[in-house]
N, CA, C and O atoms as CSV, one atom per row, in Angstrom:
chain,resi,resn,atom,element,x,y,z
A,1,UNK,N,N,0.837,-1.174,0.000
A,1,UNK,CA,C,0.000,0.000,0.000
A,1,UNK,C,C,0.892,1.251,0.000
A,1,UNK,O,O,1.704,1.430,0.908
A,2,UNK,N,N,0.725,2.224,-1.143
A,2,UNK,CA,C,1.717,2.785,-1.223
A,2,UNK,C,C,0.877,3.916,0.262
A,2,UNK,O,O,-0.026,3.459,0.962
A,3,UNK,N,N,1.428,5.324,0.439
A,3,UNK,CA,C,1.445,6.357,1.510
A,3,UNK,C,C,1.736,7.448,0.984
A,3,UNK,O,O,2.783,7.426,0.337
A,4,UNK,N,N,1.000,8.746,1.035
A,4,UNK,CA,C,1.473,10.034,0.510
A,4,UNK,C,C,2.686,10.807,1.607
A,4,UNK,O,O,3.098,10.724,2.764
A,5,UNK,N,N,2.812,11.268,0.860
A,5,UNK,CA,C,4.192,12.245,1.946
A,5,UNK,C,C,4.190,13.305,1.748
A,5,UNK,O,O,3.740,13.331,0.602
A,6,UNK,N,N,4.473,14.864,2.186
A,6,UNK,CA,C,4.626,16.287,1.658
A,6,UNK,C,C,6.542,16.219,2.144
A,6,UNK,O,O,7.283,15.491,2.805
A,7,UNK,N,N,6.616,17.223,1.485
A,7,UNK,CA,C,8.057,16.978,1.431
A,7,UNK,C,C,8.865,18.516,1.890
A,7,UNK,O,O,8.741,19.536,1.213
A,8,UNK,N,N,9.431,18.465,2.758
A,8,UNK,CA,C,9.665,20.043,3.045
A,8,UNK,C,C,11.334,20.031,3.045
A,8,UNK,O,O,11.832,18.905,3.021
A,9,UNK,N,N,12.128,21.017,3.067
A,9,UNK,CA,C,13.347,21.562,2.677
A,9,UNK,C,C,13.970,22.916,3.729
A,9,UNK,O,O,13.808,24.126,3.887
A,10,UNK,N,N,14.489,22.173,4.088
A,10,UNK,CA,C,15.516,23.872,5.069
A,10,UNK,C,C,16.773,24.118,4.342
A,10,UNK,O,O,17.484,23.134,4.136
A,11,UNK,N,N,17.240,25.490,3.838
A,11,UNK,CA,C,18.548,25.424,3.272
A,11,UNK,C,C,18.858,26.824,4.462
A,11,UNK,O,O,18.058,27.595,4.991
A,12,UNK,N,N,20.328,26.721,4.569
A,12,UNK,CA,C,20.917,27.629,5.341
A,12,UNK,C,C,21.157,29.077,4.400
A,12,UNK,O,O,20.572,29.390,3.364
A,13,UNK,N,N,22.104,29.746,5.059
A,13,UNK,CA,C,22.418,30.888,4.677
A,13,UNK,C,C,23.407,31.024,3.131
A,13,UNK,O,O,23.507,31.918,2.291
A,14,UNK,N,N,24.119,29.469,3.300
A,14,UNK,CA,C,24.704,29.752,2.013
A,14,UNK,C,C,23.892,29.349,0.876
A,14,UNK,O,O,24.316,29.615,-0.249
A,15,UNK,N,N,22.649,28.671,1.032
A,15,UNK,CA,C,21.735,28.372,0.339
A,15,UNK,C,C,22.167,26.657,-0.060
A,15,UNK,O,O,22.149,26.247,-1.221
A,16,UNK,N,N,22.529,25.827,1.086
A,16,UNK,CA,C,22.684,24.654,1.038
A,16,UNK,C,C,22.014,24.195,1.609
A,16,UNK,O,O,21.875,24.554,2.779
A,17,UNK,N,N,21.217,23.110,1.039
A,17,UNK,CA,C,20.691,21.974,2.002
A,17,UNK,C,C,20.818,21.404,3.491
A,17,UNK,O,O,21.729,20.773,4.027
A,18,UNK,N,N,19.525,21.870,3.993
A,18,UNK,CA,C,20.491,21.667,6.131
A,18,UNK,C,C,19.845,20.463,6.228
A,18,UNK,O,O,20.386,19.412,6.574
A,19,UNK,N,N,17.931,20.696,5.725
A,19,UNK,CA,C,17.658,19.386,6.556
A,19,UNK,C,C,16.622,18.889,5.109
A,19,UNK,O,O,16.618,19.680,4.166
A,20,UNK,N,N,15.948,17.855,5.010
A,20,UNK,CA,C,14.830,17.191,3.761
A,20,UNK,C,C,13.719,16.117,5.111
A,20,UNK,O,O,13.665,14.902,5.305
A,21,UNK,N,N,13.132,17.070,5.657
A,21,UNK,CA,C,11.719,15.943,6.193
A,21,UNK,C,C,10.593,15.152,5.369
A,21,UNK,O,O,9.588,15.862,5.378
A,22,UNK,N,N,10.466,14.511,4.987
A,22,UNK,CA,C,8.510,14.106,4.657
A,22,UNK,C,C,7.971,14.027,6.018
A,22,UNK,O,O,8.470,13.861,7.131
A,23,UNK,N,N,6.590,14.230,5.484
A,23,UNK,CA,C,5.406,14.421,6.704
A,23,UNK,C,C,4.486,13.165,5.648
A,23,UNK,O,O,4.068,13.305,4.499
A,24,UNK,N,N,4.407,12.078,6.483
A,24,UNK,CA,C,3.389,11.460,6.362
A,24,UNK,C,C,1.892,12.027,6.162
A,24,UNK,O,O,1.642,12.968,6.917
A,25,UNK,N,N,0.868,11.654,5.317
A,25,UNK,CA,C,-0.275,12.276,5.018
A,25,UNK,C,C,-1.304,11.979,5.320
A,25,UNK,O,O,-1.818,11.285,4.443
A,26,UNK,N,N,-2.116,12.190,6.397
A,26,UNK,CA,C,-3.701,11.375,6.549
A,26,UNK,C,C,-3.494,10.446,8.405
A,26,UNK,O,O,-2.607,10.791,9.186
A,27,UNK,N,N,-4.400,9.440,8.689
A,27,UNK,CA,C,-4.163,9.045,10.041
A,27,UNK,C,C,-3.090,8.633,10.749
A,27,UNK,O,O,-2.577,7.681,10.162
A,28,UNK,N,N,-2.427,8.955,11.894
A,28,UNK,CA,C,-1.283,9.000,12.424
A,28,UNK,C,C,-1.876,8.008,13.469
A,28,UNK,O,O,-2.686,8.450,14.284
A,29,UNK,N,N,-1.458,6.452,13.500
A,29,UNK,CA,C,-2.109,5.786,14.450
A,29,UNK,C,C,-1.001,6.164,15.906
A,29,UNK,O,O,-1.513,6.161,17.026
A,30,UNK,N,N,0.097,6.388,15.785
A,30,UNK,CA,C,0.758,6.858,17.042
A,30,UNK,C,C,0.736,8.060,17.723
A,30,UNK,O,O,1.214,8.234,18.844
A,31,UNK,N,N,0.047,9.090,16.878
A,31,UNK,CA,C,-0.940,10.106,17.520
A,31,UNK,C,C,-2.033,9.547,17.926
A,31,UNK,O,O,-2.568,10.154,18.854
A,32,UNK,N,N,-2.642,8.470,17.519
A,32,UNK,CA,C,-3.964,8.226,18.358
A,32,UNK,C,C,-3.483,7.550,19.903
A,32,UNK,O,O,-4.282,7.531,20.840
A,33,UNK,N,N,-2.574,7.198,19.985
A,33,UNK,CA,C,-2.122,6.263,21.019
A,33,UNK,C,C,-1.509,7.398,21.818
A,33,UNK,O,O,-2.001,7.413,22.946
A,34,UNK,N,N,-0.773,8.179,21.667
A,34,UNK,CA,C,-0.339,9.119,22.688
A,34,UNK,C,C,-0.702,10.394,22.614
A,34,UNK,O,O,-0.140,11.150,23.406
A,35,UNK,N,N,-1.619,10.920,21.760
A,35,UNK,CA,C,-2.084,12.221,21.687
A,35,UNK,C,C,-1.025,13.582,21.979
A,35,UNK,O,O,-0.021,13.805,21.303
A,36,UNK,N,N,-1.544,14.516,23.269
A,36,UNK,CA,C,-0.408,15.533,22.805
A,36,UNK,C,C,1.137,15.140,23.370
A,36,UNK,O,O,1.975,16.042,23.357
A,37,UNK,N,N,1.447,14.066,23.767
A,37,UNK,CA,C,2.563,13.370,23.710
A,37,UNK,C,C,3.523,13.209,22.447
A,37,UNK,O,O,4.749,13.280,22.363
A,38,UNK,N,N,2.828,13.039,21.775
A,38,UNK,CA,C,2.810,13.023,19.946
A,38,UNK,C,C,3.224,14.528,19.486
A,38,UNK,O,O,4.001,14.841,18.584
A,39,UNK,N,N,2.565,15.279,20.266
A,39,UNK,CA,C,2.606,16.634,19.359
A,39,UNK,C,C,4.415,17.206,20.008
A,39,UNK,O,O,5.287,17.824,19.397
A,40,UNK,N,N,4.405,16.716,21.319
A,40,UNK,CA,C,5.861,17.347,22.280
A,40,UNK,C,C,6.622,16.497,21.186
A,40,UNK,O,O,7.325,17.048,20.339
A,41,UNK,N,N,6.444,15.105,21.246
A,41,UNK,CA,C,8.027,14.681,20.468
A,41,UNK,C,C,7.829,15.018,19.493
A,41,UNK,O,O,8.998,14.804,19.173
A,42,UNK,N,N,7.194,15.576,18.156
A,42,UNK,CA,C,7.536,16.439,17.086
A,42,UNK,C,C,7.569,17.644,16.773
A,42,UNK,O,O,7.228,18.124,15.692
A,43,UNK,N,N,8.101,18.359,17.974
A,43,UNK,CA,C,8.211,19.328,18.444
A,43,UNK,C,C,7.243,20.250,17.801
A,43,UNK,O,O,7.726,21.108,17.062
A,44,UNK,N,N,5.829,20.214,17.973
A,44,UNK,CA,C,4.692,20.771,18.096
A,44,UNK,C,C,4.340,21.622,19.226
A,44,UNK,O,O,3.416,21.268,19.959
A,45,UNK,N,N,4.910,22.594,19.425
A,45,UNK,CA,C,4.514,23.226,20.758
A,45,UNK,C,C,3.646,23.800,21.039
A,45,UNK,O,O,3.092,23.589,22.118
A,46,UNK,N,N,3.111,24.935,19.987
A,46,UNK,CA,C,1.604,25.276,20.040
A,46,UNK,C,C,0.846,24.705,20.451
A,46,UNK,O,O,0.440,24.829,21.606
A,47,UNK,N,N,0.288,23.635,19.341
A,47,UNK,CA,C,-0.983,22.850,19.036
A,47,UNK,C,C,-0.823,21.930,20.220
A,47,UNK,O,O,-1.832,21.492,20.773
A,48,UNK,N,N,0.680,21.534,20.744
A,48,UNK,CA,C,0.457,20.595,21.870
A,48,UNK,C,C,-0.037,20.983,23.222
A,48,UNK,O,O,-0.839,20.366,23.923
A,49,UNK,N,N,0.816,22.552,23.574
A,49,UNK,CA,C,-0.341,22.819,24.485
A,49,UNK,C,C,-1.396,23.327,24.812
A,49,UNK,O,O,-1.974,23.183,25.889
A,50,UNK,N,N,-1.776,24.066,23.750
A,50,UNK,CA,C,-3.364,23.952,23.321
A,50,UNK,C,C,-4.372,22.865,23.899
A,50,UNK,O,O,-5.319,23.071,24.657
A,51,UNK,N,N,-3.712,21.010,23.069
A,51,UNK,CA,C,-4.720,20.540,23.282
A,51,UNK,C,C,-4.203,19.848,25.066
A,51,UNK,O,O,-5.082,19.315,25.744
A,52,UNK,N,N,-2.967,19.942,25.536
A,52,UNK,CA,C,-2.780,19.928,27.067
A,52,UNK,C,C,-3.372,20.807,27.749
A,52,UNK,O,O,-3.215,20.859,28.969
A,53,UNK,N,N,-4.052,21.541,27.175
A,53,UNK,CA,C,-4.724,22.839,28.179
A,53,UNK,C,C,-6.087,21.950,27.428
A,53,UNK,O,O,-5.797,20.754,27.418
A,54,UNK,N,N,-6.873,22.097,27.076
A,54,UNK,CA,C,-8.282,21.602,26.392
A,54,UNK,C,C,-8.042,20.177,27.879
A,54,UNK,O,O,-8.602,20.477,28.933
A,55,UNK,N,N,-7.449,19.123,27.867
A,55,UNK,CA,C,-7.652,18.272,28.323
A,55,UNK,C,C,-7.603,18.903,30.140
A,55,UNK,O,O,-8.573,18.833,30.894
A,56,UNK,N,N,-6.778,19.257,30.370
A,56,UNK,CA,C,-6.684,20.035,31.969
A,56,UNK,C,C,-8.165,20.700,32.018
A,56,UNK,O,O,-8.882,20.434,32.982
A,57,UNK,N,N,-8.540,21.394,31.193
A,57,UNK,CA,C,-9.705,22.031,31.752
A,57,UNK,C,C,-10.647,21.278,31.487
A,57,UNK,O,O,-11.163,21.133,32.595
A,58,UNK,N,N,-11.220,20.708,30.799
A,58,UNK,CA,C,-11.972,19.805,30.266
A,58,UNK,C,C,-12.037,18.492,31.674
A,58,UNK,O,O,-12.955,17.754,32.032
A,59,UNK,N,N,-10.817,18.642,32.111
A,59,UNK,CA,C,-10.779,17.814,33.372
A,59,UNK,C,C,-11.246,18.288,34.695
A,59,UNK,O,O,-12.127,17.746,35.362
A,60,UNK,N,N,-10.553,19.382,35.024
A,60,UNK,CA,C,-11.322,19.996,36.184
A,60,UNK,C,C,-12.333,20.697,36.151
A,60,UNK,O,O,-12.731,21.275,37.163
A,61,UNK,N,N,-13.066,20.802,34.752
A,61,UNK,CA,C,-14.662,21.203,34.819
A,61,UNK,C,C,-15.598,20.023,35.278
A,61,UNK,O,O,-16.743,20.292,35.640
A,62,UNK,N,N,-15.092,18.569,35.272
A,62,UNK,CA,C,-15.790,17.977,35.193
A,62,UNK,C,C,-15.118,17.525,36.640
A,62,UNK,O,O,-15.852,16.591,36.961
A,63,UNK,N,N,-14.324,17.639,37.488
A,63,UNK,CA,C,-13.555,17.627,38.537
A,63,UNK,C,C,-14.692,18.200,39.123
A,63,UNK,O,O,-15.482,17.498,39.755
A,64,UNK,N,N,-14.859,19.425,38.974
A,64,UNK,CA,C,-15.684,20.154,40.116
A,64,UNK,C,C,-17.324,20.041,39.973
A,64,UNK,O,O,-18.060,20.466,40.863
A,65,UNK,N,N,-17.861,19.385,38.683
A,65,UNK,CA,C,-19.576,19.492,38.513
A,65,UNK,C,C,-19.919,20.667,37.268
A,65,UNK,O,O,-21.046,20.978,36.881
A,66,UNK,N,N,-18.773,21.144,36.833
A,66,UNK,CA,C,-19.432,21.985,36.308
A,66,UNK,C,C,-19.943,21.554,34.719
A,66,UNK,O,O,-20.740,22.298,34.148
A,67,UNK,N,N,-19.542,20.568,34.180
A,67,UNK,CA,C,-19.462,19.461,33.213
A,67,UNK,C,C,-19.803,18.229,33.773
A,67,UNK,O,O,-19.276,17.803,34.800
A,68,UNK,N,N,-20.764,17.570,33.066
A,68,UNK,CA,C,-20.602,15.925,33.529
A,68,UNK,C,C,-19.083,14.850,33.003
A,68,UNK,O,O,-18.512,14.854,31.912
A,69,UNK,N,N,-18.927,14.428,33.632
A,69,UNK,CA,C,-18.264,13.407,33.349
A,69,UNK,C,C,-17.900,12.891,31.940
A,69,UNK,O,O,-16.869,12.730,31.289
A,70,UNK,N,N,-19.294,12.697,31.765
A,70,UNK,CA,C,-19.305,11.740,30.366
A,70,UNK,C,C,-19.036,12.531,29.291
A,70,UNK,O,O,-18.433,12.190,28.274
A,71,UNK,N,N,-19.633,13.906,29.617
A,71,UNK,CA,C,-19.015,15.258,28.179
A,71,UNK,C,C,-17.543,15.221,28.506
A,71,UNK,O,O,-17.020,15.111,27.397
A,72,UNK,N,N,-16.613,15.250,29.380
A,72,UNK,CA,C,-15.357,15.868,29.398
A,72,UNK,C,C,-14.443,14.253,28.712
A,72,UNK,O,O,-13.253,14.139,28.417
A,73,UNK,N,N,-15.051,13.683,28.673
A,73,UNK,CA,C,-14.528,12.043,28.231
A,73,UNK,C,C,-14.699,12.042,26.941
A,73,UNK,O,O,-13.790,11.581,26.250
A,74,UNK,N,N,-16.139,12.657,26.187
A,74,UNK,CA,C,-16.062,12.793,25.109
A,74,UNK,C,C,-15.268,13.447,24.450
A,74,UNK,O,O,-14.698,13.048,23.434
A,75,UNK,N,N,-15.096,15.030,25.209
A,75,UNK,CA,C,-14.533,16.122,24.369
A,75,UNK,C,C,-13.193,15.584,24.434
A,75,UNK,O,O,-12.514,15.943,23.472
A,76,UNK,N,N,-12.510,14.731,25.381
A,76,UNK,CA,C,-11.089,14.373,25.132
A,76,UNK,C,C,-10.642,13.447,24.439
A,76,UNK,O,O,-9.471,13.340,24.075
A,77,UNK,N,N,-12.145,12.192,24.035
A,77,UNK,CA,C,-11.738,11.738,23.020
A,77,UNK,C,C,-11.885,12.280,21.758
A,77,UNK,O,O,-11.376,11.938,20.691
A,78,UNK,N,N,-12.950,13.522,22.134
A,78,UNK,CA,C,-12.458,13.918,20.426
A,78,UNK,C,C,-11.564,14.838,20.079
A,78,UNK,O,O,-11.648,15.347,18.961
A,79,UNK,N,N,-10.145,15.366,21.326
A,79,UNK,CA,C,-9.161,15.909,20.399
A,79,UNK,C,C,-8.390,15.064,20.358
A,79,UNK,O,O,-7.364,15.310,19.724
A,80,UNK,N,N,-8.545,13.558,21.073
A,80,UNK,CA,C,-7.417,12.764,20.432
A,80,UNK,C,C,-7.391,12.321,18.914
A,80,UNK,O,O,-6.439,11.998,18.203
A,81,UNK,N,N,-8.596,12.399,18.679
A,81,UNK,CA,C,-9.146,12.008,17.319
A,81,UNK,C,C,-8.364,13.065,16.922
A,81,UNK,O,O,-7.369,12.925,16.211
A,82,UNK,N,N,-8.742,14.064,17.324
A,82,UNK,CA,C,-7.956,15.584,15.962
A,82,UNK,C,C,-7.050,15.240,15.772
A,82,UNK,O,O,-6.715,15.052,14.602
A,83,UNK,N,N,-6.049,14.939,16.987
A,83,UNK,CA,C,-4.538,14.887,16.426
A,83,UNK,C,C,-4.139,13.945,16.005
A,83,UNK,O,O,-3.018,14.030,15.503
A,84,UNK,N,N,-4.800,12.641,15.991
A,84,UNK,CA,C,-4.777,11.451,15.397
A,84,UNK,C,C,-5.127,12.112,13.524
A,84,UNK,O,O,-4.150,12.005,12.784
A,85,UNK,N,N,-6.026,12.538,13.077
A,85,UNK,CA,C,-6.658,12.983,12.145
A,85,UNK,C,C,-5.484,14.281,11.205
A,85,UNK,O,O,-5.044,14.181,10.060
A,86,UNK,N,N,-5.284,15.293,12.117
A,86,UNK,CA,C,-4.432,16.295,11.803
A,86,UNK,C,C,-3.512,16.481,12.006
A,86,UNK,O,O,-2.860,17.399,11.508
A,87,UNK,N,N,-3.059,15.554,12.941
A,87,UNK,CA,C,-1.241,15.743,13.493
A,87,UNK,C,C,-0.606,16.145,12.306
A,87,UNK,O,O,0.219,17.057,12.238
A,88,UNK,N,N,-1.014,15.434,11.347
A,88,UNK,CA,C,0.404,15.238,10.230
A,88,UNK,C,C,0.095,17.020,9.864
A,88,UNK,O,O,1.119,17.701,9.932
A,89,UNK,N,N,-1.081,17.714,9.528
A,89,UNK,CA,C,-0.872,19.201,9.212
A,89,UNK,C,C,-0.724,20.089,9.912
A,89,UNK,O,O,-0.551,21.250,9.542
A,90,UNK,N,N,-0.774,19.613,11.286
A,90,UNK,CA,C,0.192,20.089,12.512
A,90,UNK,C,C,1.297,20.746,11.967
A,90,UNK,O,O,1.537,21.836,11.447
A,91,UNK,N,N,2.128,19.308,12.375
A,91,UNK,CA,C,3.324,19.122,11.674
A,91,UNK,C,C,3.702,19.960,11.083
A,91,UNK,O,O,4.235,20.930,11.621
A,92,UNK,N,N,3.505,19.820,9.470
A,92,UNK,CA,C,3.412,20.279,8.099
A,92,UNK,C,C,3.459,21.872,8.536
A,92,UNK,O,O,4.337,22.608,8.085
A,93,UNK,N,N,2.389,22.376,9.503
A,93,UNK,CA,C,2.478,23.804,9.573
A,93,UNK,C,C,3.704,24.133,10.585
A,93,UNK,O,O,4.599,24.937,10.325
A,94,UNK,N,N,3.633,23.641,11.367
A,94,UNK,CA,C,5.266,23.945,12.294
A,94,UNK,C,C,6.532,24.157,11.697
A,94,UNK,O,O,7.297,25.100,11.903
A,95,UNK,N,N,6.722,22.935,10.740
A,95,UNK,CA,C,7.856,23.449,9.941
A,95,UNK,C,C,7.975,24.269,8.564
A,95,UNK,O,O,8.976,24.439,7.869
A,96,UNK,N,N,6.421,24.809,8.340
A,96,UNK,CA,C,6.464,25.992,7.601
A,96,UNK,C,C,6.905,27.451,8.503
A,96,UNK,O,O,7.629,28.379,8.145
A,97,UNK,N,N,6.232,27.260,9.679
A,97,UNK,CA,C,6.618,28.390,10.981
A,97,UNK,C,C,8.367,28.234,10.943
A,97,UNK,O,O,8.904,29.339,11.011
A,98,UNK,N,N,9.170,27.277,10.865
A,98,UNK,CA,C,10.426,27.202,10.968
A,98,UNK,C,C,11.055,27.142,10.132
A,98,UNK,O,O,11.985,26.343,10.248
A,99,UNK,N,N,10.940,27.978,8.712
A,99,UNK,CA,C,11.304,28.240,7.712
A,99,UNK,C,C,11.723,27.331,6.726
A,99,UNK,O,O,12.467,27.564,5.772
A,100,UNK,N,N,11.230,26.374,7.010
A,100,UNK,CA,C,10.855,24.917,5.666
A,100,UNK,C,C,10.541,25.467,4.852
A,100,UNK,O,O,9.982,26.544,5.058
A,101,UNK,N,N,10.786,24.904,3.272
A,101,UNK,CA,C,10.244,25.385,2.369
A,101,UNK,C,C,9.384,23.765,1.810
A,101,UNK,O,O,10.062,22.739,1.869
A,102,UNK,N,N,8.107,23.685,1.367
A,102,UNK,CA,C,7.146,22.906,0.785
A,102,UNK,C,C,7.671,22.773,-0.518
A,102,UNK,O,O,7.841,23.755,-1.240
A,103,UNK,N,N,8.006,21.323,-0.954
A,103,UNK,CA,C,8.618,21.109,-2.074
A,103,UNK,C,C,7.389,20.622,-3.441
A,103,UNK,O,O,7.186,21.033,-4.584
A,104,UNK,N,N,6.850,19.670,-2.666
A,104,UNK,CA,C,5.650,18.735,-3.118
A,104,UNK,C,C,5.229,17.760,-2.455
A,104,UNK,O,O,5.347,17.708,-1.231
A,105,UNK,N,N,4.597,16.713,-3.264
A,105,UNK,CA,C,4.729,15.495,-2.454
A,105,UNK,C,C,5.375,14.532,-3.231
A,105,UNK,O,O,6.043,14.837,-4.220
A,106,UNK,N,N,5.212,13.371,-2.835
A,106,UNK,CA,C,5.573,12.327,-3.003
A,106,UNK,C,C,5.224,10.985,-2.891
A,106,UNK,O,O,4.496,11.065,-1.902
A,107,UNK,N,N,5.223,9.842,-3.190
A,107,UNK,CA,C,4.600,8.668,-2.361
A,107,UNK,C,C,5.487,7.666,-2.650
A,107,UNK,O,O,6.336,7.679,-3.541
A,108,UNK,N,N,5.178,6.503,-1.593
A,108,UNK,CA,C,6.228,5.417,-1.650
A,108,UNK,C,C,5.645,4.130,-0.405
A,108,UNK,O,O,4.920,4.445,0.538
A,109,UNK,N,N,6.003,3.074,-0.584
A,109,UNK,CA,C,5.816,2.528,0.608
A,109,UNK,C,C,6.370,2.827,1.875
A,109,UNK,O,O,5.953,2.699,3.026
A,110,UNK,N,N,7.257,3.193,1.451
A,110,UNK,CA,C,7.887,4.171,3.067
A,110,UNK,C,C,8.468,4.912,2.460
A,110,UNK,O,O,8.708,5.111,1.268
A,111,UNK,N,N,8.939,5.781,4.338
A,111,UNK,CA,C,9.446,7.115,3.634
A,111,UNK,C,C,10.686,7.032,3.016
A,111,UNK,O,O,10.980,8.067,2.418
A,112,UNK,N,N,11.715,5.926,2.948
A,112,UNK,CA,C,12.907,5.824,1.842
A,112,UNK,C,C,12.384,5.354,0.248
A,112,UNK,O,O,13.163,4.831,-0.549
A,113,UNK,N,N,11.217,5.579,-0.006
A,113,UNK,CA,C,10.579,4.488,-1.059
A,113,UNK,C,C,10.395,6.278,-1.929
A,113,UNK,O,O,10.912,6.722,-2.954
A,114,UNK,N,N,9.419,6.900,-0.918
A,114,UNK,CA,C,8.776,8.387,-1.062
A,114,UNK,C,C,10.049,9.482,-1.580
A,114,UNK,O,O,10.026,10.221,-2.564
A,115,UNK,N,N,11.110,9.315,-0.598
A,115,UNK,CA,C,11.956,10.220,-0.927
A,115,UNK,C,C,13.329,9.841,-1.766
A,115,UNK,O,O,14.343,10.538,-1.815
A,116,UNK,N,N,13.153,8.794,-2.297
A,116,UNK,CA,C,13.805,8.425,-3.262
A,116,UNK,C,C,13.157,8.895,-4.535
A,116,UNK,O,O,13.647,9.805,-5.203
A,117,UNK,N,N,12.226,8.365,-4.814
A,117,UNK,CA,C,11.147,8.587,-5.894
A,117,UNK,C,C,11.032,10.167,-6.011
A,117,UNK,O,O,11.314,10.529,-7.153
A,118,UNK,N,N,10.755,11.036,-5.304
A,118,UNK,CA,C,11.233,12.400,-5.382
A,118,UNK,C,C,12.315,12.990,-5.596
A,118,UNK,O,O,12.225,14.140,-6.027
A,119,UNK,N,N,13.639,12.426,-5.376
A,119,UNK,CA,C,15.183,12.612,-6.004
A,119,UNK,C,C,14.850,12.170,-6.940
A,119,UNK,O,O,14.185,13.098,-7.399
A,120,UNK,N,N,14.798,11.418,-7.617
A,120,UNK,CA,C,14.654,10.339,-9.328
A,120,UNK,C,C,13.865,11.541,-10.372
A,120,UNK,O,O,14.247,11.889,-11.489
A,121,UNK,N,N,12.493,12.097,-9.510
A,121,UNK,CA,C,12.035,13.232,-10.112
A,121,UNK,C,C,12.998,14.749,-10.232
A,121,UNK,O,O,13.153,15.565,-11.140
A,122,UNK,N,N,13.510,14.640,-8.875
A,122,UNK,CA,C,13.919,16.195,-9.385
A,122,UNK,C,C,15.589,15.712,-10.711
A,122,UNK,O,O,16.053,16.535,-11.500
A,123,UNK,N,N,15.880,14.909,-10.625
A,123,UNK,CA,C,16.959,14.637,-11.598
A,123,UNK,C,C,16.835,14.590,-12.465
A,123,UNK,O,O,17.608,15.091,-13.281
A,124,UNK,N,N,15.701,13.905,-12.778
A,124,UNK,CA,C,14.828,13.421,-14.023
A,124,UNK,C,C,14.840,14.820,-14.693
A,124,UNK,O,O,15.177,14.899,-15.874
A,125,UNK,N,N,14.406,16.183,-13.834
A,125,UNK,CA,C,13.725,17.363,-14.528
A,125,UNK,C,C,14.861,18.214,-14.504
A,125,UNK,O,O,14.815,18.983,-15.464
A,126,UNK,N,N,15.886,18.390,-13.775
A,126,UNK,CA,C,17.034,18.847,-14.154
A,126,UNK,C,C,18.078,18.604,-15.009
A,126,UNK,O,O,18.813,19.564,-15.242
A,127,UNK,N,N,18.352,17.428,-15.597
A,127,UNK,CA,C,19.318,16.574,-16.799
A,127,UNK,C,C,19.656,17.292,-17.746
A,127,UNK,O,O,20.792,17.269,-18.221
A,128,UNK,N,N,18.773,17.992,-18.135
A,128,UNK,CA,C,19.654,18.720,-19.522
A,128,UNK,C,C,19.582,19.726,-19.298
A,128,UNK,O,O,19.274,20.522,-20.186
A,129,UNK,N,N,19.950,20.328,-17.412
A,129,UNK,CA,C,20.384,21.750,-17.286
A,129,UNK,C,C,21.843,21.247,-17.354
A,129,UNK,O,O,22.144,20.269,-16.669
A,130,UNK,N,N,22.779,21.853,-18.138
A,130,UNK,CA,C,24.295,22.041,-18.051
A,130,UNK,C,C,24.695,23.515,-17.349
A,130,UNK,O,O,24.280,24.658,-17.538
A,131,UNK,N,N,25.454,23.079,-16.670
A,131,UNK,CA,C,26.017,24.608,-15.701
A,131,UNK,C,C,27.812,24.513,-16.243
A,131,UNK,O,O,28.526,23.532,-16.036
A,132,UNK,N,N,28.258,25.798,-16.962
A,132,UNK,CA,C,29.605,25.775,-17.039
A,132,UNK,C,C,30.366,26.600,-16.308
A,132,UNK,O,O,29.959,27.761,-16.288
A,133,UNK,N,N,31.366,26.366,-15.684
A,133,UNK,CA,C,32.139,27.311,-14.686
A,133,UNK,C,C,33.311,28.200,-16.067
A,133,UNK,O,O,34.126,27.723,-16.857
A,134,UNK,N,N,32.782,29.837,-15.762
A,134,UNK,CA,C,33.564,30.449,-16.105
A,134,UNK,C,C,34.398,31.394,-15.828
A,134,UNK,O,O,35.192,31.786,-16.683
C-alpha cells in the first residue's frame, strides 16, 4: 500500500541543504495512542499545548460538577481524534513556521521508497540543465 508524503526543505544561509523531512499524510495511528505526547516529540509546541490545556480544563470542569463526566470524556476523546486525524498538518504547519520550504509530495511505501522517488524526479527534470564554470 503505497502512503502520501509532503516533502519540506531547510537550506541555510549559504543556500545549502540543512535538513529534507517528509510528513506522512492522513491518520497518524501513534498520535492516536499518545495524543499531545505526539505533538511534544515532534516538536509541536503550540498545538500541543493547546490541546494539554483543552484536556486540563476539560478535566477539572468535570472535577468540580461543572461538566458531567461523560461530556469531558467525550470532548477528550475527540481531540485525540484531531490529532490522530491532523497531526500530520500540525506538523506540516510547524515546519512551515520554521522556515521549511514545501517542495511537493511524493509517495512510496515508506518514507525511503517516497523520498527516493522524489530525487529520481527532481533529476529526471534537471538533466539537460548544463552549468559551465567560467
Amino acid at each position: 500500500m503505497t502512503k502520501n508524503y509532503k516533502i519540506f526543505l531547510k537550506k541555510d544561509e549559504k543556500d545549502t541543504i540543512k535538513d529534507l523531512i517528509l510528513v506522512k499524510e492522513g491518520f497518524i495511528f501513534s498520535a492516536l495512542l499518545f495524543g499531545f505526547f505526539w505533538l511534544f516529540y515532534c516538536k509541536v509546541w503550540r498545538e500541543g499545548l493547546l490541546t494539554l490545556l483543552a484536556f486540563i480544563l476539560s478535566h477539572f470542569l468535570a472535577m468540580f460538577g461543572m461538566v458531567g463526566i461523560a461530556l469531558a470524556f467525550v470532548v477528550q476523546i475527540g481531540i485525540t481524534l484531531g490529532i490522530a486525524f491532523f497531526g500530520s498538518d500540525f506538523y506540516a504547519n510547524s515546519l512551515i513556521r520554521k522556515k521549511y520550504e514545501f517542495l511537493g509530495y511524493s509517495t512510496g511505501k515508506d518514507e525511503s521508497e517516497a523520498k527516493l522517488r522524489f530525487l529520481d524526479k527532481i533529476n529526471e527534470k534537471n538533466k539537460n540543465i548544463v552549468k559551465y564554470n567560467e
